[in-house]
NUMAR-60822 format. One line per field, with one value per residue (C-alpha): x, y negated, z; residue in one letter. Coordinates in steps of 0.5 Angstrom, whole numbers, plus 500, padded with zeros to 3 digits. Each point is the difference from the previous one (the first is absolute). Layout:
NUMAR-60822
px	X ...
py	Y ...
pz	Z ...
code	a ...
end
This chain:
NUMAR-60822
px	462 508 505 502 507 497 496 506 503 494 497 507 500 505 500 497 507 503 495 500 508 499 495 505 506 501 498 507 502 493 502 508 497 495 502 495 502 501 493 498 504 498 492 502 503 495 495 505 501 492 501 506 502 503 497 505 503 494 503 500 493 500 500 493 497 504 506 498 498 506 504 496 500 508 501 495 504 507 497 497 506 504 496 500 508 500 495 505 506 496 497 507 505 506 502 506 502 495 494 503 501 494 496 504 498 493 501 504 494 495 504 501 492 500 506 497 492 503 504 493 497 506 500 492 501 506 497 494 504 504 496 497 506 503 496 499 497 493 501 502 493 498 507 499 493 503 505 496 495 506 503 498 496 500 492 497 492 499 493 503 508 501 504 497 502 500 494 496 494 501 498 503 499 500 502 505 502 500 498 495 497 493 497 503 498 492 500 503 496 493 502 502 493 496 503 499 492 499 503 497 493 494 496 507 503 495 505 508 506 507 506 507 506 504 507 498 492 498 493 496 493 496 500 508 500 505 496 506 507 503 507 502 499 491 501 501 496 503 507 504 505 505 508 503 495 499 496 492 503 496 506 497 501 498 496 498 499 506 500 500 495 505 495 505 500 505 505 502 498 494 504 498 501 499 502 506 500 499 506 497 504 495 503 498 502 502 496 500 500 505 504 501 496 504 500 498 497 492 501 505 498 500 507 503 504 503 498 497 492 499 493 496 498 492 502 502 506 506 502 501 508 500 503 495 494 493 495 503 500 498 504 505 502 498 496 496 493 494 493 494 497 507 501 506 507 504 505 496 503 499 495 495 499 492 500 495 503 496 496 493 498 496 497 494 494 494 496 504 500 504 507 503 501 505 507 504 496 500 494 494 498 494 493 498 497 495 497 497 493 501 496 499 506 493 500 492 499 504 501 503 504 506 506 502 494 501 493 497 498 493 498 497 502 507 497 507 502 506 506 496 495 495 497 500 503 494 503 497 503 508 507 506 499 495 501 501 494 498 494 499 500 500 505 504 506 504 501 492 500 498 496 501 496 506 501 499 507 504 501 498 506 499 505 499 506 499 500 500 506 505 502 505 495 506 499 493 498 500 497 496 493 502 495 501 505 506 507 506 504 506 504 506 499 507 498 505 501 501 508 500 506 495 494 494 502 493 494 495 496 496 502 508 505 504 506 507 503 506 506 505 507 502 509 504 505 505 495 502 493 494 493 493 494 495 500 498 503 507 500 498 504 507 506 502 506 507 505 505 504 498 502 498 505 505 496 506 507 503 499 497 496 500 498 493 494 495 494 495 500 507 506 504 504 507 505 507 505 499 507 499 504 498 500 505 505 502 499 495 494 500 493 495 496 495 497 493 499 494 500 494 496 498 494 494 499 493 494 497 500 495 504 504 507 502 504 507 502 504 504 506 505 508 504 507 505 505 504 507 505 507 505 502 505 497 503 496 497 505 506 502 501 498 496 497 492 495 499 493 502 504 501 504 499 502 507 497 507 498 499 506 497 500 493 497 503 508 500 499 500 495 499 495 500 503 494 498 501 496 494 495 505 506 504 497 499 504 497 503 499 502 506 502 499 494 500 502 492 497 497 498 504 500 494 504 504 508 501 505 502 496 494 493 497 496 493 498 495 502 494 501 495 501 503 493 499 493 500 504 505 504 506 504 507 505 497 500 507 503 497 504 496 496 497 499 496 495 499 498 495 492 499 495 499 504 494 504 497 505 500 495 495 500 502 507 500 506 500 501 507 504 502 497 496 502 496 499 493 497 493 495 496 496 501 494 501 496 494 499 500 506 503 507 504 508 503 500 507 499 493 502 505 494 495 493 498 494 500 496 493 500 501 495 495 501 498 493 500 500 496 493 502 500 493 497 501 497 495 498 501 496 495 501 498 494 497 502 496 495 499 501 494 495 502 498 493 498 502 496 494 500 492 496 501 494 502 499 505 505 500 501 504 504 500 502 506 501 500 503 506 501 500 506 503 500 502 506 502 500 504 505 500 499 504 507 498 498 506 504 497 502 506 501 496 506 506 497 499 507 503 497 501
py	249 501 497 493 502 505 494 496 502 499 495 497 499 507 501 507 503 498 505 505 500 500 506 504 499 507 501 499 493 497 502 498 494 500 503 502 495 494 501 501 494 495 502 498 493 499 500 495 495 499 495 496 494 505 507 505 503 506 507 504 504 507 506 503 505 506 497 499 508 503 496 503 507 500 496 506 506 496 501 506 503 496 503 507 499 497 507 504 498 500 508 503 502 498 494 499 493 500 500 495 495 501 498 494 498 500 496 495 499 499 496 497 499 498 494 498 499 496 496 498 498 496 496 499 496 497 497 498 497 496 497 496 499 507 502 507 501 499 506 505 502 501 503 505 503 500 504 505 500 502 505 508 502 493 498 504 500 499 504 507 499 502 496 496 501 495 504 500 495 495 494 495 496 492 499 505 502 508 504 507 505 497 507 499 493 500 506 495 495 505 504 492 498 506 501 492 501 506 497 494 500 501 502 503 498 494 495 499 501 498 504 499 501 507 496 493 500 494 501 500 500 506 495 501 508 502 504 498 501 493 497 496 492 504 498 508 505 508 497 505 503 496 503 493 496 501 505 498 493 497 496 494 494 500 493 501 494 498 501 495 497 494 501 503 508 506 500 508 505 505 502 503 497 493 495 496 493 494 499 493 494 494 493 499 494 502 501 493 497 495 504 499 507 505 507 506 507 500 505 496 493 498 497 494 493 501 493 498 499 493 500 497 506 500 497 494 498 505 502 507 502 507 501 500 505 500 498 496 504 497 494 504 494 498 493 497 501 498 505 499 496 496 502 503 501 504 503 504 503 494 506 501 492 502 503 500 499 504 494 499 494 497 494 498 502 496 500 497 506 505 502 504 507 501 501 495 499 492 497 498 504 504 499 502 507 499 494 504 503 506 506 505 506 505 494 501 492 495 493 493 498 496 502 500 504 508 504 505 506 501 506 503 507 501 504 499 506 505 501 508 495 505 497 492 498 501 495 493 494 500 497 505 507 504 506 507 503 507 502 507 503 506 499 505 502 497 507 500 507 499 494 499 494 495 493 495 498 505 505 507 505 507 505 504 500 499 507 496 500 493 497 505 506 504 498 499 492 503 493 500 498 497 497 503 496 503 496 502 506 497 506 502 503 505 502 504 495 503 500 504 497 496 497 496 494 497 501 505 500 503 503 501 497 495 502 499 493 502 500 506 499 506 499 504 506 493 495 495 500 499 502 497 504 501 504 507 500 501 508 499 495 502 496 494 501 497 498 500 506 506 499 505 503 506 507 503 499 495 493 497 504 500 493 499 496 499 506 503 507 503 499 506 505 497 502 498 506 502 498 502 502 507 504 503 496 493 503 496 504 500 501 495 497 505 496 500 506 504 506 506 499 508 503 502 507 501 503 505 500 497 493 498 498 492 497 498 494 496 497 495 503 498 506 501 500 506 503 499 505 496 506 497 503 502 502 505 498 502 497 507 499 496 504 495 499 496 494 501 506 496 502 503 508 505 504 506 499 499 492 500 493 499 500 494 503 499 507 505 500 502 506 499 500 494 495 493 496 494 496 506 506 501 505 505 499 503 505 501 497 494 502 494 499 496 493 501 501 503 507 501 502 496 501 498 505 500 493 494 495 500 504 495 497 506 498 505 498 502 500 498 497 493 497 501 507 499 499 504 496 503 495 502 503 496 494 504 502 493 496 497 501 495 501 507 498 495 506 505 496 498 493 501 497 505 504 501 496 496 500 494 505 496 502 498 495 502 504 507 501 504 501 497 494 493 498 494 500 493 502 494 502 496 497 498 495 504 496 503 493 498 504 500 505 503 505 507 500 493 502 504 493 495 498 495 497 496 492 495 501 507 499 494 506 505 495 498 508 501 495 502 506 498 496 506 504 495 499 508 500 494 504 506 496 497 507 503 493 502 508 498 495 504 505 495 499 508 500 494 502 506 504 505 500 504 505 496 495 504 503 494 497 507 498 493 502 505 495 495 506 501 493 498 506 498 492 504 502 495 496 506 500 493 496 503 500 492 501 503 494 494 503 500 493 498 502 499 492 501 502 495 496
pz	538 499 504 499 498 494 498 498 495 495 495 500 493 499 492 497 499 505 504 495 501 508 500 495 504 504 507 504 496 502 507 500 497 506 506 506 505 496 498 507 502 495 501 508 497 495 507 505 493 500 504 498 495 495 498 500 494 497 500 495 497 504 495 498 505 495 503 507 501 496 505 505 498 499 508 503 495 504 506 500 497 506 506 497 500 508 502 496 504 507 499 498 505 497 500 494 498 494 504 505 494 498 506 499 494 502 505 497 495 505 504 493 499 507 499 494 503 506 495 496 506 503 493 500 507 499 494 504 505 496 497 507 503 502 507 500 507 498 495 504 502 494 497 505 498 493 502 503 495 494 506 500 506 503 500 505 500 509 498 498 501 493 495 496 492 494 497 505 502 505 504 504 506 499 507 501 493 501 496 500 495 498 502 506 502 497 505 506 498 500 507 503 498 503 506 502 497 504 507 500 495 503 494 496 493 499 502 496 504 498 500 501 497 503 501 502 502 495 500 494 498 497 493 500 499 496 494 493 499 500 498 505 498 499 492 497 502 500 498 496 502 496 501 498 505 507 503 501 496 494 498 500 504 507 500 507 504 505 508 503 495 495 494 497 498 500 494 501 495 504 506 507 507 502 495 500 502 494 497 497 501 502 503 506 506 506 506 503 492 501 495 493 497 498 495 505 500 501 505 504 498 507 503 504 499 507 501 506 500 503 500 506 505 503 506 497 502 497 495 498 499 497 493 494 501 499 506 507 505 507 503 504 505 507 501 507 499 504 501 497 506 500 508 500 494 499 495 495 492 496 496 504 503 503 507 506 507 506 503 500 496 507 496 502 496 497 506 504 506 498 497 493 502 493 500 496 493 496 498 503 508 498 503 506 501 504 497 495 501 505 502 505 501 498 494 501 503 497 503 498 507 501 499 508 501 499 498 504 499 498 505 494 498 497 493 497 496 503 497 499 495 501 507 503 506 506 506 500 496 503 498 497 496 501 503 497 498 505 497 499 494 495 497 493 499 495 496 501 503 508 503 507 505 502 501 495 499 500 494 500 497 500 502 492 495 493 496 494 495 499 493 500 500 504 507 504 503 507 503 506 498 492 497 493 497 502 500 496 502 504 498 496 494 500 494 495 495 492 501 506 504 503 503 499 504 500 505 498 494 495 494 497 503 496 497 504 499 501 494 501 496 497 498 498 502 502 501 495 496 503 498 504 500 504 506 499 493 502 500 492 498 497 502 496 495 503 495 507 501 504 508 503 505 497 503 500 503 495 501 494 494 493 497 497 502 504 499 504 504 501 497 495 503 501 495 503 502 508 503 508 504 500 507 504 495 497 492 497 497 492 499 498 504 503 506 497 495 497 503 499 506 503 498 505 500 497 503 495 493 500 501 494 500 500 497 503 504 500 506 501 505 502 498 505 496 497 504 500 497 502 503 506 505 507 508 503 506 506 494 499 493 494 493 495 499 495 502 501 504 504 507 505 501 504 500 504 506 506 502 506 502 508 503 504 507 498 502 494 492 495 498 495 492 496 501 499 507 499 505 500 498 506 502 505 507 505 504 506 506 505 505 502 507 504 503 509 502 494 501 493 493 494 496 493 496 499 498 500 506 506 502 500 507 503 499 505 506 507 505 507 506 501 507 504 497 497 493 495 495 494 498 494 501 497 504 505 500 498 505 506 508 499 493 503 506 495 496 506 502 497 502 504 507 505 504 506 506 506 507 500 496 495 492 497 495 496 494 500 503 503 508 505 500 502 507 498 499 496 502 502 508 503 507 504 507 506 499 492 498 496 494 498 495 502 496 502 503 504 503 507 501 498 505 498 506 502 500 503 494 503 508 499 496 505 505 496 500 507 502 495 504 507 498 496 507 505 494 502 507 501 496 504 506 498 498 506 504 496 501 508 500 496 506 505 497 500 507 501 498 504 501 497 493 495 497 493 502 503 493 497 503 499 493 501 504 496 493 504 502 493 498 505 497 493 502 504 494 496 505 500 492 498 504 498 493 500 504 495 494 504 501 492 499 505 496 493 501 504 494 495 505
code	x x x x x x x x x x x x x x x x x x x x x x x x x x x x x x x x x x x x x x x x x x x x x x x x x x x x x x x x x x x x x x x x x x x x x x x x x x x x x x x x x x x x x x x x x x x x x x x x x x x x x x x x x x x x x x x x x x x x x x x x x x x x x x x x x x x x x x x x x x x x x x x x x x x x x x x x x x x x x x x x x x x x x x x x x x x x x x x x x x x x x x x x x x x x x x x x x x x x x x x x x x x x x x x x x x x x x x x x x x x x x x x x x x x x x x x x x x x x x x x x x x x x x x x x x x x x x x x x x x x x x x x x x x x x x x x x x x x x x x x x x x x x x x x x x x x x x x x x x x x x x x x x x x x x x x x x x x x x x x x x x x x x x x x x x x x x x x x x x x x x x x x x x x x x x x x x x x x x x x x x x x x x x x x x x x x x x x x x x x x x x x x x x x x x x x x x x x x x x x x x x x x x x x x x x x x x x x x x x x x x x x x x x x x x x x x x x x x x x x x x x x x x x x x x x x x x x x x x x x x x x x x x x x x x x x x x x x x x x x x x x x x x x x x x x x x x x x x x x x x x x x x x x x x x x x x x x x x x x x x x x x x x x x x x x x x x x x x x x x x x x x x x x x x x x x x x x x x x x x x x x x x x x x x x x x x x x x x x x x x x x x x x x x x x x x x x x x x x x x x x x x x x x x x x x x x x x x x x x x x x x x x x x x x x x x x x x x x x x x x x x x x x x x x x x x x x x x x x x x x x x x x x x x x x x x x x x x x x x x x x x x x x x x x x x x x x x x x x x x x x x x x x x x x x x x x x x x x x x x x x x x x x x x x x x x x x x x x x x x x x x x x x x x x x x x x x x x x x x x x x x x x x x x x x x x x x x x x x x x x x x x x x x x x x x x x x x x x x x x x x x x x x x x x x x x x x x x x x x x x x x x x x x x x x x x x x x x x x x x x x x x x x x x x x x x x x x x x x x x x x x x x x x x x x x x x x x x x x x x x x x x x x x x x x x x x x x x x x x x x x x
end
């Protein structure tokens, strides 16, 4: 099949001459009669005018295949022949104007074919435009897919990240538009499937997955594999590689249907991308229809008179206010409405009339005993719910009672199934939800591995995680007790993508990862021209040709360079004359510029003779300019005499007489050669020493040699003792000696409290000073009353003259003192009495008894006197030791409480 614009020239009704005199005009008058791009564009129009009242004009009939190859073959030779020209002039090292001319003349003739293929385009679109009215926004999409499939370099397969070329078969995404290699995407398409049938197919490769595109997603079904090389409208398979068409075009019309679906099909010539919006023109009313219809374009039909609606809303009172437009959209007004029930009112929006209030109905009930529980509702109450038939809460013994009468349980077993649906509920027949169900049972883990007795209701989960591998076949489940269908893998996949900037940003998955979907722009040196290309693609994609001039900023010092165009890598070496101030003078340098020029890299000593010698390199260095030969009269250094030197020689110099300067003690003279005083070169040093005499006080001589004005403060440490001759201090001479007395007695002494003790035998306040030590001492003592029981404090100094006497507290405890005595010692003499009373009688009774005792009783009674000797011996002590220690206690007891007290 040939294209629709070869097809057009034939069964014209042409004579027999007349195309024997066309085929035996030469080959450049067919072509001048016939250019290139006139026969690209009408074939463009003749597509576009398919639709319209009027056919454009048909074009003239293209040359013979003859024809067409010699044209082919005399275009390759110019390019051939110009590239050759562009690698001669970028190989060689100099850079004469011949080649400059050269390169850009190529480049004018690229820009040429590039000015001329933008231009056909342009017109090919104008074209479309125009004829519906000049809206070119719905074009855009579909123009810049043409651009890019004209351009070099441009399309970009996703799935290798190679170029993709006109010869090459390709296939196109319906949804995105992009296009792949064939090879590549039959290839997509076959892994996808594999990969989704071996993860989730239990019985593998029996069932059909679909596979989706690489940029977009869209899925398509296994039938959709691409397996042909088709045009881009499906009409041709393997369309030739036509130089007059575009490329993977058949030529034909496009014949698509239009989206969104108006009956009507694309006008443009086989094209890639989306096609363009439906350039018909239809008469159509307005929106409201009120308006007469009028001529618009189908894919724009729809537009408003600006009038306002009118139309009755669903609330039935108002009128909708908003200008034409297709359906009303709710009343936006506010009106009084009453509830369903009719109860309460309140103001409601008119578009939502019908609302509940949150009272219960309360209407009596068709058995006449109870009320409606429901909130408000309209219509009719429903029946009572316990007028129906009614059972028992097990549901075993049904009954027929009257709604006021409840139904009582049965008694019989509940026999209810429980919530675990294996066991019945075992209490007797009861109200409320069965309880939970606590039988024991053997119950299997939910991964099958261990079994385990436990109640009913609870669910048995072992402690094993799952060794089995995710969907992603990268990471473990590694879920405790999984039962098998392991969820998916909730990480990240961090995967490189192809263009190796950046990372797959999806969850992990199997399989490749889809191609990065970001766009890169690629500019030029200036940035003017821009080039989108996919992300990776950057590193291989030349820089778009510029027509703006170069600016990239000078490398050298001059402030602009030579004017030429914008180019990529670095401009040519700058030709303009140096003119810097040269150094050490104000001469300007006549040389070229030689900021930036080639100098032979030094060559790296070889090993052995069994390396070889490399080639030499190369390398840009800034040159320092010549050295100036301009005579320039000079002084020597001491001024002695003045000799002329080259001026880049310039400088002073030395006469060999002596310096004469004076030195810095304004005492002596140089005697040093004629030389240079600057900063860091002075004159000698005097080398005497200091004579001048020492401040009054000072023991030491200056340090410094001869020198000029007065001598330094001494900085030397004198070492003396301080006021109370304990610690040893060191005070710097010049303080020393310039101080008046009274800095001289804070200098001699350490700041420590003066060991020295007063008359009072209490140790001095002040600080290290020197003398004697003040009297006065400031010392608290404290002062009791004769008694010891007040307390007061008095300075040291005032003690002898301060008296604390008792008052009437410590008279009146002394006196209880005095009396718990006085009672303690009569206590202890009527006690004294009483024994004595009671030795003298136990005596009397032994004289009493008198006679002749046995011998066993008088033993015995020895004893008891004995024992009872003894005894009195231990009471008497008792009463000497505990009397005055119970004395002594009371005493304290006393004065405790009268203190309190």
């Amino acid at each position: 099949m040939e294209p629709a614009w070869r097809q057009q020239g034939r069964g014209r009704g042409r004579s027999q001459e007349g195309q024997q005199a066309e085929r035996s005009r030469p080959p450049l008058q067919k072509e001048r009669a016939r250019p290139g791009a006139a026969a690209t564009a009408g074939a463009w129009g003749a597509g576009r005018g398919a639709g319209t009242k009027s056919a454009p004009s048909l074009p003239p009939e293209p040359p013979r295949a003859v024809s067409v190859q010699t044209k082919f073959e005399e275009i390759r030779k110019s390019n051939q022949a110009a590239a050759q020209r562009l690698a001669e002039t970028r190989i060689s090292s100099s850079s004469s104007s011949d080649d400059d001319d050269d390169d850009e003349d190529v480049d004018v003739k690229v820009d040429q074919k590039d000015g001329k293929r933008g231009k056909i385009l342009a017109s090919t679109f104008t074209t479309y435009t125009d004829q519906t009215g000049g809206d070119a926004s719905g074009l855009a999409r579909t123009g810049q897919y043409v651009t890019d499939l004209f351009q070099s370099g441009a399309l970009t397969c996703l799935i290798c990240i190679a170029s993709v070329k006109r010869t090459q078969a390709v296939w196109s995404c319906s949804s995105c538009f992009s296009l792949f290699h064939l090879p590549c995407i039959q290839k997509w398409a076959k892994d996808s499937a594999f990969l989704v049938s071996s993860i989730t197919d239990e019985d593998f490769g029996q069932k059909q997955h679909p596979w989706p595109c690489p940029k977009c997603r869209a899925e398509y079904p296994p039938s959709s594999t691409p397996n042909r090389y088709m045009c881009f409208c499906g009409k041709l398979q393997d369309p030739p590689a036509d130089p007059w068409l575009a490329p993977h075009s058949c030529g034909s019309v496009c014949q698509k249907e239009l989206k969104p679906s108006c009956g009507h099909t694309c006008l443009l010539l086989c094209h890639p991308g989306p096609c363009p919006p439906c350039p018909k023109m239809v008469s159509v009313s307005c929106l409201c229809g009120k308006a007469k219809p009028l001529p618009r374009r189908c894919s724009n039909k729809a537009w408003s008179c600006q009038q306002q609606c009118n139309k009755l809303l669903p609330c039935k009172q108002h009128t909708c206010t908003q200008p034409c437009h297709t359906e009303c959209s709710p009343c936006p007004r506010v009106s009084v409405q009453r509830c369903v029930c009719g109860r309460e009112t309140t103001e409601r929006p008119c578009a939502s009339p019908q609302w509940n209030c949150q009272q219960v109905c309360g209407s009596l009930l068709s058995c006449g005993n109870h009320t409606c529980e429901v909130l408000c509702h309209s219509g009719v109450c429903p029946p009572c719910p316990r007028s129906v038939s009614r059972s028992c809460p097990c549901g075993k013994t049904k009954s027929s009672l009257p709604c006021t009468e409840e139904v009582l349980p049965c008694g019989d077993t509940c026999d209810r199934r429980l919530s675990c649906g294996k066991h019945t509920c075992s209490m007797r027949c009861h109200r409320g939800s069965c309880e939970t169900c606590r039988q024991e049972v053997e119950k299997e883990c939910r991964c099958g591995k261990y079994r385990k007795l436990m109640p009913c209701h609870k669910e048995y989960l072992c402690d094993s995680k799952c060794p089995k591998t995710r969907s992603c076949q990268r990471h473990q489940c590694r879920r405790k007790c999984c039962p098998g269908n392991c969820p998916a893998c909730d990480q990240s996949c961090g995967r490189t993508l192809g263009c190796r900037n950046h990372k797959c940003p999806s969850g992990c998955h199997p399989g490749s990862c889809y191609p990065c979907p970001e766009s890169v722009e690629v500019r030029c040196t200036c940035g003017s021209s821009v080039l989108a290309v996919p992300c990776g693609r950057e590193r291989s994609t030349k820089p778009p040709r510029c027509k703006e001039t170069c600016r990239c900023p000078p490398s050298c010092h001059h402030p602009s360079r030579e004017t030429h165009r914008c180019h990529p890598g670095p401009c040519p070496p700058c030709r303009q004359p140096c003119l810097l101030p040269l150094p050490r003078c104000r001469h300007a340098c006549p040389q070229p510029c030689h900021d930036r020029v080639l100098v032979k890299s030094q060559q790296v000593q070889l090993a052995g003779p069994w390396e070889q010698r490399s080639e030499p390199a190369f390398v840009q260095k800034a040159l320092p300019c010549p050295p100036c030969q301009v005579p320039i009269p000079t002084a020597c250094f001491g001024e002695h005499e003045v000799s002329p030197v080259p001026c880049h020689r310039q400088g002073r110099f030395s006469c060999q007489r002596p310096c004469g300067r004076p030195l810095t003690c304004g005492n002596h003279n140089c005697s040093m050669e004629c030389h240079l005083v600057t900063g860091g070169n002075k004159c000698e040093a005097c080398d005497e020493g200091c004579s001048k005499p020492r401040p009054p006080g000072c023991p030491h001589a200056c340090s410094r040699p001869c020198h000029p004005g007065n001598c330094p403060p001494c900085s030397q440490m004198i070492r003396q003792r301080c006021h109370c001759k304990i610690s040893m201090l060191y005070v710097e001479c010049t303080k020393l000696t310039s101080a008046a007395e009274q800095t001289k007695v804070e200098l001699g002494s350490c700041n420590n409290q003066c060991p020295k003790e007063l008359s009072c035998g209490h140790r001095c306040k002040q600080v290290c000073h020197p003398g004697v030590c003040e009297e006065k001492c400031q010392q608290k003592v404290k002062l009791r009353c004769p008694c010891k029981r007040i307390k007061k404090e008095f300075p040291c100094s005032l003690s002898d003259q301060c008296v604390v006497q008792c008052d009437d507290a410590c008279r009146d405890q002394q006196r209880k003192v005095s009396q718990v005595k006085e009672a303690e010692q009569r206590a202890a003499q009527e006690e004294e009495q009483k024994k004595l009373q009671e030795e003298l009688e136990a005596f009397e009774k032994r004289q009493q008894r008198g006679g002749r005792r046995n011998k066993k009783r008088g033993r015995r009674e020895e004893v008891e006197d004995e024992g009872g000797r003894m005894a009195r011996w231990w009471r008497r002590c008792a009463a000497f030791v505990l009397v005055p220690l119970g004395g002594a206690l009371l005493s304290a007891a006393a004065f405790y409480l009268l203190n309190t007290a």
